[in-house]
C-alpha positions in Angstrom: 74.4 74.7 67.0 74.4 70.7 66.2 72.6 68.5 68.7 75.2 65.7 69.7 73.9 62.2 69.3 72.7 60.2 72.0 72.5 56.3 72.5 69.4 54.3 71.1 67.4 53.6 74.5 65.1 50.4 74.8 62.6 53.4 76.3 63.2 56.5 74.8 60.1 57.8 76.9 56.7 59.5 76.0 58.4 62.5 74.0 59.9 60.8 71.4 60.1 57.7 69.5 63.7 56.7 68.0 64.4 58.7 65.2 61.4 61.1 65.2 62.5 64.5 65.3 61.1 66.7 68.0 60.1 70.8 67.4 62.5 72.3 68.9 61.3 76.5 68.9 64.2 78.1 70.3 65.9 77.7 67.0 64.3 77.1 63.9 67.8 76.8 62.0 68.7 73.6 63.9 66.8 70.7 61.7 68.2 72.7 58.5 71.8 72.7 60.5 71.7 69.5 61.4 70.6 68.2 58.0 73.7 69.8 56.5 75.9 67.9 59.3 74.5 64.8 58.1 75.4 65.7 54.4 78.5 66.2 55.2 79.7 63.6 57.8 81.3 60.8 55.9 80.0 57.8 55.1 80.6 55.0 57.6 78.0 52.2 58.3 79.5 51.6 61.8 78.7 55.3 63.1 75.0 55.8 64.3 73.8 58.8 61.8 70.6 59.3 63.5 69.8 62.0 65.8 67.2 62.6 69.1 66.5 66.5 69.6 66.0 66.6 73.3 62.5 68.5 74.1 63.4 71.5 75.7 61.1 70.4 79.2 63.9 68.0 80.0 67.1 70.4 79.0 65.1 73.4 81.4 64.9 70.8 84.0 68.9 69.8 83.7 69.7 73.3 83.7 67.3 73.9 87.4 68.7 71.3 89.0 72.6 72.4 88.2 71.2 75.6 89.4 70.3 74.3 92.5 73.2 72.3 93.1 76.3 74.6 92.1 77.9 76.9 95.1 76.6 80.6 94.7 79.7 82.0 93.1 82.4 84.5 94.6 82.5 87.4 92.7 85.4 90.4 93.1 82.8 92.9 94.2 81.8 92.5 98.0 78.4 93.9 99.3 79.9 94.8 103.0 77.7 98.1 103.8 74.6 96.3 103.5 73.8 97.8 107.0 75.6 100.5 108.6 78.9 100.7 110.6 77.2 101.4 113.5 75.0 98.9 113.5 77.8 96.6 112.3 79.4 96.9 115.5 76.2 97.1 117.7 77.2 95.0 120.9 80.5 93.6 119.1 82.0 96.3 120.2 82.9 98.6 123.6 81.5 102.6 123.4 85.5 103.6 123.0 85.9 102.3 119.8 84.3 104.4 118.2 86.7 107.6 118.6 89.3 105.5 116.0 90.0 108.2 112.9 90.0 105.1 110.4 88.2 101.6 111.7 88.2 99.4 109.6 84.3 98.0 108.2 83.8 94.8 110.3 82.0 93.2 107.4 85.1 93.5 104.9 87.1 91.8 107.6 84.4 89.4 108.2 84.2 88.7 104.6 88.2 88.1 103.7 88.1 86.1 107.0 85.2 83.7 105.7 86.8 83.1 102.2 90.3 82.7 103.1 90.3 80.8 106.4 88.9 77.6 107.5 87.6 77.0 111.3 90.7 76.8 113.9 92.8 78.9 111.3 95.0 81.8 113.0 94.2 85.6 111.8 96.4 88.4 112.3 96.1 91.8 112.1 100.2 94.4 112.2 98.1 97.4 112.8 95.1 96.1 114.5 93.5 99.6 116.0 90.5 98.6 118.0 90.7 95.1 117.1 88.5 94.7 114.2 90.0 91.8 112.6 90.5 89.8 115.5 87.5 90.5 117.2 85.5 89.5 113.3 87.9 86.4 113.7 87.4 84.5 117.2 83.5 85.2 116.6 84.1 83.1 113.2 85.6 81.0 115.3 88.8 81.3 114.4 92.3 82.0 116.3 93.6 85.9 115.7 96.6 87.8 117.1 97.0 91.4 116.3 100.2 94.1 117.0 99.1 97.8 117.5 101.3 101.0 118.2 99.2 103.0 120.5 98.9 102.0 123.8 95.2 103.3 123.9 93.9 101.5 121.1 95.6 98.5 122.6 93.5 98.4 125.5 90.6 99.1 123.9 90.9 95.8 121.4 91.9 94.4 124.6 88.6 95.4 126.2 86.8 94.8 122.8 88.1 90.5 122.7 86.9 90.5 126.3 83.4 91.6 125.4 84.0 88.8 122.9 84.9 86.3 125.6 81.8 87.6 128.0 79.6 86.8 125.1 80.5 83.2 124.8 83.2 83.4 122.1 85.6 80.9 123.0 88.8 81.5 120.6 92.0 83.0 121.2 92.6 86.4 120.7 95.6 88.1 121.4 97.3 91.8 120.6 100.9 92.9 121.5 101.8 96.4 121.5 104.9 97.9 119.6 105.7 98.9 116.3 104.5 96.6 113.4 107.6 97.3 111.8 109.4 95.3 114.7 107.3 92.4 114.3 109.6 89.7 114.4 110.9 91.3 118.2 106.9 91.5 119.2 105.1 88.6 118.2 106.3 84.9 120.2 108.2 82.4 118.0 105.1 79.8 118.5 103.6 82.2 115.6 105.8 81.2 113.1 104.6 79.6 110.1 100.5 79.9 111.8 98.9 82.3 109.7 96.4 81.6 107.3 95.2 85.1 106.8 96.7 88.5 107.6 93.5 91.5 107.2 95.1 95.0 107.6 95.0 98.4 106.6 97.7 101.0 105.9 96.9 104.8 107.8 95.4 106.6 105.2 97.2 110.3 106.3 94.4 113.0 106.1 91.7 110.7 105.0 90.3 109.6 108.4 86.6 109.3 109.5 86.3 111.6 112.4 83.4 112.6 114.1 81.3 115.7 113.9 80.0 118.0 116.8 77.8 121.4 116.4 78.5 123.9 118.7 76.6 127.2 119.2 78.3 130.1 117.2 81.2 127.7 116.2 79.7 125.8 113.5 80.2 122.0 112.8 83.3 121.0 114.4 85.4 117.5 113.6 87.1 115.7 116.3 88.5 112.1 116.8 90.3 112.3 113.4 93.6 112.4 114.4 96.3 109.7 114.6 97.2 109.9 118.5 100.2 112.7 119.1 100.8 114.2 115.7 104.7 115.0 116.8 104.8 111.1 117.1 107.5 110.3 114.7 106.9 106.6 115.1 103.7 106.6 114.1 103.3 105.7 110.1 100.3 108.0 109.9 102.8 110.8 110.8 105.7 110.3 109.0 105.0 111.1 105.4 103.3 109.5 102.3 106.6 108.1 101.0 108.2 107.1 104.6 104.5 105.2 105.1 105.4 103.0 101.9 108.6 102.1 103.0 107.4 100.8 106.4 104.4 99.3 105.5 107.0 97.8 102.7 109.2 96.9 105.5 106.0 95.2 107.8 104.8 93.2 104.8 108.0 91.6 104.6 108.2 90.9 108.1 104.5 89.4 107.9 106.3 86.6 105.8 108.2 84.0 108.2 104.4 84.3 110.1 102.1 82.8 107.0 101.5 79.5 105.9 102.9 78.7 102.8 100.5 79.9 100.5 98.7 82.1 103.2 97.2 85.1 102.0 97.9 89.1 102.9 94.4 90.9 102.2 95.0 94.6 102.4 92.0 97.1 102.4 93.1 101.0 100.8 91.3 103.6 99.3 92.2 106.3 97.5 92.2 109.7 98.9 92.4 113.4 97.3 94.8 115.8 98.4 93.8 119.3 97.3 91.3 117.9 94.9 94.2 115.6 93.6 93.8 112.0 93.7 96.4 110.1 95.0 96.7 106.5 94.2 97.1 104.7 97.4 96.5 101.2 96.0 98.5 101.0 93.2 101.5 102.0 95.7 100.8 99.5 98.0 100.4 96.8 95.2 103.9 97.7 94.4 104.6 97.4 98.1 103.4 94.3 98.2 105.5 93.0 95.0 108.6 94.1 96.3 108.1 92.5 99.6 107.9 89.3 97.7 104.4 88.9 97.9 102.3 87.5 94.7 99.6 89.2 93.8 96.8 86.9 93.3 93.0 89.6 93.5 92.1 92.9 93.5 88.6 93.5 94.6 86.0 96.4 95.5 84.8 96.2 99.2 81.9 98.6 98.6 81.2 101.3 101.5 77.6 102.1 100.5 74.5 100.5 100.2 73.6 97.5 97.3 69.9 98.6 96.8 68.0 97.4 94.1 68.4 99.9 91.2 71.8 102.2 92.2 73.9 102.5 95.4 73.0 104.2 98.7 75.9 106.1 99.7 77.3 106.0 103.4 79.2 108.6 103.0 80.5 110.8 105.8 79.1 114.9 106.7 82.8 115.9 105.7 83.4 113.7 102.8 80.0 114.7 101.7 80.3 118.3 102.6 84.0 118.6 100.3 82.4 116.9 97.1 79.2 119.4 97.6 81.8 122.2 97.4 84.6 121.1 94.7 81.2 120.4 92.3 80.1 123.6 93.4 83.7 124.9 92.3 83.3 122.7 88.5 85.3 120.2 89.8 83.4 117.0 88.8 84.3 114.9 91.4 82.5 111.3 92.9 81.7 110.3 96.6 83.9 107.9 97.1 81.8 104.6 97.9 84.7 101.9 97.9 87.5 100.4 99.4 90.1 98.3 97.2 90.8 94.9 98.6 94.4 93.9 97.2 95.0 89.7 98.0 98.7 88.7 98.2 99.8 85.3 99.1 103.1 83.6 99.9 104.7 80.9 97.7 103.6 77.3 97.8 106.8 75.8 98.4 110.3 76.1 98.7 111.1 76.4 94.9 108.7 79.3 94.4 110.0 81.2 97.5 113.3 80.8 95.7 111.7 81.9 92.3 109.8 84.8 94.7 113.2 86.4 95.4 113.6 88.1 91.9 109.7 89.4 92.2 111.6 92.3 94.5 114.2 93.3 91.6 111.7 93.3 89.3 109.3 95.7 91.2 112.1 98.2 91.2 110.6 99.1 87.7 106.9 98.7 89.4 108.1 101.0 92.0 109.5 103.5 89.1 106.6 103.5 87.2 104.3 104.7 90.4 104.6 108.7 88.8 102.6 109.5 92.7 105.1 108.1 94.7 108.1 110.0 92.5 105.6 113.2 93.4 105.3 113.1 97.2 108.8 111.8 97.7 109.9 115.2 96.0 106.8 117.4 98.1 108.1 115.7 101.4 111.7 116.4 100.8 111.2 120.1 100.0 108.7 120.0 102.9 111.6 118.9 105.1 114.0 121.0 103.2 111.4 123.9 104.3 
């Protein structure tokens, strides 16, 4: 590589004199490459031929101090289970919560919250459960408002901003109960247009946490896994896998009129297996997404285990555990699961790209088509139903 020249200086300083060459020993080809430069730059008496290596004390030095100054970057691969859940909602959070089948990791929605909101911003959450997103909000001092389906869970993020409020956070938080696929009949008109961030999650069917109990003679039992009443037709954990597309399709449209222009939708999924089958729940909700005229913008790994310093320390729970144990056991070489996916929609700008937005739903169609899982379970639930 060529050194560029430099101006003459009236004090070039003690390591070098104009025109002396300096050893340069990180690459012994660069007096030989810049001789050949010189050979074969044309001749012209009003261009300064004569080079000044730069010692490589002073480039070292340059390089520190951009070092020092430059913002750490933000990379697509959050540490969030750095410590565990428990102790993420240590005294955050009131004894009930932790009976949800599928909370949400406060740090991940601590984490969107930082790097897509400003102070004063308003946060909200269509299917809030025990509040983690709006609880994770007012503490960042931010504004957060939150809509969740059953009554229960509603009281508890209810009780779960009050402990906020107790311990000195000041900022609104609010949650409505109804169906998120109501949204525009929940949430007050004063919303409108608010949002700088929506965090949420989709129910993620049989994949819930749960918790585990050992009885005597019964063996380990599982309990708090369930969505509320599982003859709850209203409830999109319920409903089947293709019937929870559509409606979390049909609440991702509705979050629209609520978002900034140019607010972002950060969606947390993971995958889940079925019968040792994996089904691809974030792809289908990235189509979702599209064809609620939402642009796509990140896709990012929210990792649920451990960033040590050689490999990754697993938080996985006894019953995710306990299945991967037997289906190797079985041959089946299957993986703990040890992520979430974080997909990162936003709205359009402006007026002209919220026209141009309006084909993005036509064009999913094929997105939609090409999803060969949701085709699957479609068919599975209609010959369930059918059954």
């Amino acid at each position: 590589m060529t050194s560029s020249p430099i101006p003459h200086s009236a004090h070039p300083g003690p390591h070098s004199q104009k025109g002396t060459p300096v050893t340069d020993t990180r690459n012994p080809h660069a007096l030989s490459d810049r001789a050949s430069d010189a050979a074969s730059a044309p001749s012209d008496p009003a261009v300064d031929t004569q080079q000044q290596r730069i010692p490589s004390t002073i480039t070292d030095a340059l390089d520190a101090t951009a070092e020092d100054i430059a913002p750490e970057p933000v990379v697509s691969v959050w540490t969030t289970a750095q410590t565990s859940p428990a102790a993420q909602r240590k005294n955050r959070y009131v004894p009930e919560s932790t009976a949800h089948p599928a909370k949400m990791l406060p740090a991940v929605a601590a984490h969107a919250i930082s790097h897509y909101t400003q102070p004063r911003d308003l946060v909200l959450d269509p299917m809030c459960g025990i509040g983690t997103t709006l609880v994770e909000a007012v503490h960042a001092g931010r504004r957060a408002v939150g809509v969740e389906y059953e009554p229960h869970w509603v009281d508890v993020t209810r009780a779960n901003l009050a402990l906020a409020r107790d311990t000195g956070v000041a900022h609104e938080g609010q949650v409505f109960h109804g169906d998120a696929r109501q949204i525009a009949a929940l949430l007050p008109p004063e919303y409108l247009g608010q949002a700088a961030l929506v965090v949420t999650s989709p129910p993620y069917g049989p994949s819930t946490h749960g918790q585990v109990a050992v009885a005597p003679g019964q063996g380990v039992q599982k309990y708090h896994h369930l969505y509320g009443n599982t003859l709850d037709r209203g409830n999109l954990a319920n409903i089947g896998h293709h019937r929870l597309l559509s409606g979390f399709t049909r609440i991702l449209t509705g979050l629209v009129p609520y978002l900034k222009p140019g607010g972002h939708i950060a969606i947390t999924i993971r995958p889940w297996r079925e019968h040792a089958e994996l089904i691809d729940l974030p792809s289908q909700i990235l189509a979702c997404g599209i064809h609620a005229g939402l642009i796509p913008v990140e896709r990012c790994v929210a990792l649920l285990a451990r960033a040590a310093e050689h490999d990754l320390v697993p938080r996985g729970s006894f019953f995710q555990r306990d299945f991967i144990r037997k289906q190797r056991d079985a041959g089946l070489p299957l993986h703990l699961i040890a992520h979430e996916d974080v997909l990162v929609f936003r709205t359009p700008l402006n007026s002209l790209s919220s026209q141009k937005s309006q084909l993005i739903p036509a064009e999913s169609e094929r997105a939609l088509a090409s999803l060969p899982r949701l085709d699957t379970w479609v068919r599975k639930d209609s010959e369930n139903a059918a059954a």
